[in-house]
C-alpha positions in Angstrom: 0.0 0.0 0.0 1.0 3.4 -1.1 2.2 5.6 2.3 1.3 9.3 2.7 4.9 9.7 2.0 5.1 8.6 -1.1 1.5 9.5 -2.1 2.1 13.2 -1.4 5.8 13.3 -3.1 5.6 15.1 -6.2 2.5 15.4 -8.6 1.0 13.3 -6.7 0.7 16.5 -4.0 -0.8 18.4 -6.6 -3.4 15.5 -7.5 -4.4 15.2 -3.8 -4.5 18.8 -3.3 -6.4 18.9 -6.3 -9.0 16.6 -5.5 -9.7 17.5 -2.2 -10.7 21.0 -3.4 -12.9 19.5 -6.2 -14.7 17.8 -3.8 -15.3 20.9 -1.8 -16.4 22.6 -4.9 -18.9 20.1 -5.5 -20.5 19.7 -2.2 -20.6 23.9 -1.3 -21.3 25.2 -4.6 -24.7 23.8 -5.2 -25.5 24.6 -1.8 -24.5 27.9 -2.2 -26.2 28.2 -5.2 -29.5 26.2 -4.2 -29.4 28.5 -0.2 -29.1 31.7 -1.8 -30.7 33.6 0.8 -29.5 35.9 3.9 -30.5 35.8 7.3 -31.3 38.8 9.5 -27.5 39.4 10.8 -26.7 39.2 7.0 -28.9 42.2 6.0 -27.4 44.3 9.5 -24.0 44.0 8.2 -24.9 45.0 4.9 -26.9 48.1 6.8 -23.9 49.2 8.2 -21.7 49.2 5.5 -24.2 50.8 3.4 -25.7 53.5 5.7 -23.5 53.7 9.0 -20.4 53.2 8.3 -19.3 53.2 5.0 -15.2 53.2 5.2 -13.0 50.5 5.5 -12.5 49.9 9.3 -15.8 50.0 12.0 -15.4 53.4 13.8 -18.1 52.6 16.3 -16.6 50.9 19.1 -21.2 49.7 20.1 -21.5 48.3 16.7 -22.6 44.2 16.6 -20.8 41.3 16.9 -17.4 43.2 18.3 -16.6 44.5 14.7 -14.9 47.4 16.0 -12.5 45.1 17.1 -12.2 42.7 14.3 -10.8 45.5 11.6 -9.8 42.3 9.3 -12.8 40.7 9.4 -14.9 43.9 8.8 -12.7 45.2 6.4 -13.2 41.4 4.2 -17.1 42.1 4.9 -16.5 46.0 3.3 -14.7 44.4 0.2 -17.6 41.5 0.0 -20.1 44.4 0.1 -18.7 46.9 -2.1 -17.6 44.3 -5.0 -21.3 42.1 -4.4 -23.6 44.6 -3.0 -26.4 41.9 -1.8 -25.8 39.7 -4.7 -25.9 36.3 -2.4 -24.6 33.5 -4.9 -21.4 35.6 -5.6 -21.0 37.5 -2.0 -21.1 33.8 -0.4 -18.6 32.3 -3.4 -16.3 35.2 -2.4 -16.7 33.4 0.8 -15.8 29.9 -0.5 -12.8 31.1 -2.3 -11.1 31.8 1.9 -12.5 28.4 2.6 -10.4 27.1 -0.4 -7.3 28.9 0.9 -8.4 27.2 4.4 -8.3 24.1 3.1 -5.0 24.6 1.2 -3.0 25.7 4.1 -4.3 23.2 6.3 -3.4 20.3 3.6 0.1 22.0 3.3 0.7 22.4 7.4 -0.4 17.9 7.0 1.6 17.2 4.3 4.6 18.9 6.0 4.1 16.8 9.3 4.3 13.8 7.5 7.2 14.7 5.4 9.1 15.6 8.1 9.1 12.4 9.9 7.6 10.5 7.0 4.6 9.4 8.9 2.9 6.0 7.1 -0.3 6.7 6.4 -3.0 4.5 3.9 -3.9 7.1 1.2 -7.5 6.9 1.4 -7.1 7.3 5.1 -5.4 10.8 4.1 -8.4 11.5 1.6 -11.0 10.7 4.3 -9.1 12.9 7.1 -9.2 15.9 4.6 -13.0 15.5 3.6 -13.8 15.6 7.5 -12.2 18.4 8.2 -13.0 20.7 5.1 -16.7 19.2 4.6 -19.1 19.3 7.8 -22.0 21.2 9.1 -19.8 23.6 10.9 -17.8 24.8 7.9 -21.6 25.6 5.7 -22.1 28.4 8.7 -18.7 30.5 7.6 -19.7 30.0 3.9 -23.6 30.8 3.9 -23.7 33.3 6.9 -22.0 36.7 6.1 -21.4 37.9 9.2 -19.7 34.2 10.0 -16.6 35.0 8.1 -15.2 35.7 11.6 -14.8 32.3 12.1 -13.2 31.8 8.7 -10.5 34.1 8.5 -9.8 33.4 12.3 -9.4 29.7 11.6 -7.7 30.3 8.6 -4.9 33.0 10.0 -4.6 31.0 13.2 -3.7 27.8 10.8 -1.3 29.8 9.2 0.4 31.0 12.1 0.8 27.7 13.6 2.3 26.3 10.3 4.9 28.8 10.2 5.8 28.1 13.8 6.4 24.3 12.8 8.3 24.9 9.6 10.0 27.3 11.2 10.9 24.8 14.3 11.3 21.7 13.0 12.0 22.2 9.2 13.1 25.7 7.9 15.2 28.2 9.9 14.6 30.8 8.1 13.5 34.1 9.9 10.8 34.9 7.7 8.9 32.4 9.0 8.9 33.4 12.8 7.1 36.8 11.0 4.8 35.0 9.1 3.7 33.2 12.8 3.5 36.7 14.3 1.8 38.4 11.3 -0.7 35.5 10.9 -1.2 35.3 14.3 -2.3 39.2 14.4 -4.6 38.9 11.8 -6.2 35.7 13.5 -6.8 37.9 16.3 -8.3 40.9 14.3 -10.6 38.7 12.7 -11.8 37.2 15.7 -10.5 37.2 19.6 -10.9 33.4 19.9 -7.6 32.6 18.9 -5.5 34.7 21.1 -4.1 31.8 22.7 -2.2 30.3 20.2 1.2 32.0 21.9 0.2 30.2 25.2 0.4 27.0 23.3 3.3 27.6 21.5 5.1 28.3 25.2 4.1 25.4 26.2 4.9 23.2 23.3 8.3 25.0 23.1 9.1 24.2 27.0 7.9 20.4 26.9 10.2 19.7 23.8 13.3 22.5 25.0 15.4 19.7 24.9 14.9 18.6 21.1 14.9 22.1 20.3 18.4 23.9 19.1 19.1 27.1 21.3 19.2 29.5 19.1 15.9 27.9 17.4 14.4 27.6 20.9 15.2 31.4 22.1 14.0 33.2 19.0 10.6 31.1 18.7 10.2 31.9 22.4 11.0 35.5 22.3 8.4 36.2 19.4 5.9 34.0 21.3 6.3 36.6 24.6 6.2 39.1 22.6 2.4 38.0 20.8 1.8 37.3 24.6 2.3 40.7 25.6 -0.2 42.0 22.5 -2.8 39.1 23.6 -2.6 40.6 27.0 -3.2 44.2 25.9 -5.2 43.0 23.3 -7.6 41.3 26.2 -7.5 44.8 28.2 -8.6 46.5 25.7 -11.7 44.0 25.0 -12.4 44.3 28.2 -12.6 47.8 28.5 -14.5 48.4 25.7 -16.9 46.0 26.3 -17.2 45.7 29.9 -21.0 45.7 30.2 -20.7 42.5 28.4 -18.1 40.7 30.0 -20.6 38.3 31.9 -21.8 37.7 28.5 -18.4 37.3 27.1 -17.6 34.8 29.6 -20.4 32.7 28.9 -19.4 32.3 25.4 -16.1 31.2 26.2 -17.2 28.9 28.8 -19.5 27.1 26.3 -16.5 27.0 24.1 -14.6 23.9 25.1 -17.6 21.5 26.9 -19.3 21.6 23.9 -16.6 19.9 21.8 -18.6 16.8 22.2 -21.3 17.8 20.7 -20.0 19.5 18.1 -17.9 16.7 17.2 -21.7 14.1 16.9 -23.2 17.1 15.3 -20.7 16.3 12.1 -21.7 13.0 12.1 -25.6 13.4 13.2 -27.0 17.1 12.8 -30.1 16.1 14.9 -28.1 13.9 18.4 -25.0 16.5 18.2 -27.5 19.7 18.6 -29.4 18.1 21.4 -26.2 17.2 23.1 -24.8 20.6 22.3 -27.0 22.5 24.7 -27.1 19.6 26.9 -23.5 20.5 28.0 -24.2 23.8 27.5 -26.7 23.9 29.9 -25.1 21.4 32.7 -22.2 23.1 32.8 -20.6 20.9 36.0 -21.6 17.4 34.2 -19.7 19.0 31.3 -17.0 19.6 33.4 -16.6 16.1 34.9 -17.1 14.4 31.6 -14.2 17.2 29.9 -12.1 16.0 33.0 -13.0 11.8 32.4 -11.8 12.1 28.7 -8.6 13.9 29.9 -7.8 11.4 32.2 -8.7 8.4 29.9 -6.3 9.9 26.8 -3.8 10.8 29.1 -3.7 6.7 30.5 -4.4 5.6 26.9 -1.3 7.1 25.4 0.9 6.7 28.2 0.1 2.4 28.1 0.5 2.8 24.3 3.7 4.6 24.8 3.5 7.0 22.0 6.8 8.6 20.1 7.3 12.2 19.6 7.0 11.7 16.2 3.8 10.2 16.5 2.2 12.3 19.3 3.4 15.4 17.3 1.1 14.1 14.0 -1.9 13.3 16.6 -1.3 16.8 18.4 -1.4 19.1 15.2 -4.5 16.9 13.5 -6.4 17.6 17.0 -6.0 21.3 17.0 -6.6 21.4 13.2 -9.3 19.5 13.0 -11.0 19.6 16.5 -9.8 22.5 18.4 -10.8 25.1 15.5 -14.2 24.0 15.4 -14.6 24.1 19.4 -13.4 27.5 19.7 -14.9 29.3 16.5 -18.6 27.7 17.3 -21.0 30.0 18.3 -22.9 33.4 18.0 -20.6 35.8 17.9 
């Protein structure tokens, strides 16, 4: 059997690459085409570009869904709007085409993981990987839903970031990718605050492996990382500040954020059980606690018996917080 390795070397890149976005196209674009309607946050953001705030960047630091805050995202929604007006079946294709570049990135960040170690994989276990992650009820919201593309550019500047950080680390030493991590992690942040953690993580990851790490490799990637931890802090301040009548509000969302990841991950596989289970950790917050807690404990004993490599626990780490964690924290309202 053909290993990922081998599958991904060359053309054979390009064909996978290839077909994974043909099948996107061919699930989302009669969708789009056959949904062609907005919803009532839809027509607000076009109200505002239209009639309240008609520049590139939201002035208003009351306006909806924290756009003042999210200059990137709003500034996407200004080109959408001035290029599309309220033409849906091309505004939500202007949509599709950052999903594409979603999907590409993410395939590139895989295919490096694997040719760095060379990682044996079944090809049709690769193809089926990438169709779960790129085609699922979550990822219709960001490409129907105008004011959703939020979530898109968030996901797609946060997978960015964290690809530059690995090349950088493990593969490429090259200083231009340490800015591409910072610059992509910015602009993950502008579009939407979910992802202002990524620098924590990095930390973290860059303290458990210090000792596979070169020095000077090690002290620039955690310089950088203080660095976007200083701006997440400040960044944080500032939210609070200028929202603080909503901060109870605020932390409800990001408490719902994590318990619901089981949910979210039935509701890809069943629309109708994952919804249902969805609010039912949503809504028993301590039972979502204690279960969160159980499946932490259980992993932690099932790898440790298993005995997993670096190499290996690297691969499973990176598909988890490119497959899993995105969806978990970009779910939701706002």
């Amino acid at each position: 059997m053909i290993t990922l390795k081998e599958y991904w070397s060359n053309e054979n890149y390009k064909v996978l690459l290839a077909l994974i976005l043909s099948i996107n196209a061919i699930v989302f674009i009669p969708i789009i085409i056959l949904l062609p309607q907005f919803i009532l946050d839809d027509f607000y953001i076009f109200h505002v570009i239209e009639n309240v705030n008609p520049y590139p960047i939201a002035i208003n630091i009351n306006e909806e869904f924290y756009l003042f805050l999210r200059p990137v995202a709003y500034f996407i929604m200004w080109i959408g709007n001035t290029l599309f007006g309220t033409h849906s079946i091309f505004y939500k294709l202007f949509h599709f085409v950052f999903h594409l570049v979603f999907v590409a990135v993410v395939y590139d960040f895989l295919f490096k993981i694997m040719q760095w170690k060379g990682f044996s994989i079944k090809s049709w276990k690769a193809l089926l990987i990438l169709v779960f992650l790129t085609i699922n009820p979550i990822v219709l919201y960001w490409i129907v839903e105008i004011n959703n593309i939020t979530e898109l550019l968030m996901i797609l500047f946060y997978a960015a970031s964290l690809r530059s950080i690995f090349i950088y680390i493990f593969i490429n030493h090259s200083n231009k990718y340490l800015l591409l991590y910072a610059l992509f992690f910015i602009l993950s942040a502008l579009s939407k605050q979910i992802g202002l953690h990524l620098p924590l993580l990095i930390l973290v990851f860059l303290y458990a492996l210090r000792s596979k790490i070169g020095r000077s490799v090690f002290n620039k990637s955690y310089n950088i990382s203080i660095i976007l931890l200083i701006f997440t802090l400040a960044y944080s301040l500032i939210n609070a500040f200028v929202y603080s009548e909503q901060v109870g509000e605020i932390f409800a969302v990001l408490w719902k954020k994590p318990f619901a990841a089981v949910g979210i991950i039935i509701l890809t596989l069943n629309s109708l059980i994952g919804n249902y289970i969805y609010y039912f950790f949503l809504d028993k917050k301590l039972i979502a606690l204690i279960t969160a807690l159980i499946i932490i404990i259980i992993a932690g004993l099932y790898f440790r018996k298993k005995k997993y490599s670096f190499k290996k626990g690297t691969v499973y780490s990176s598909r988890f917080h490119n497959n899993i964690l995105s969806k978990i924290v970009a779910s939701g309202t706002r």
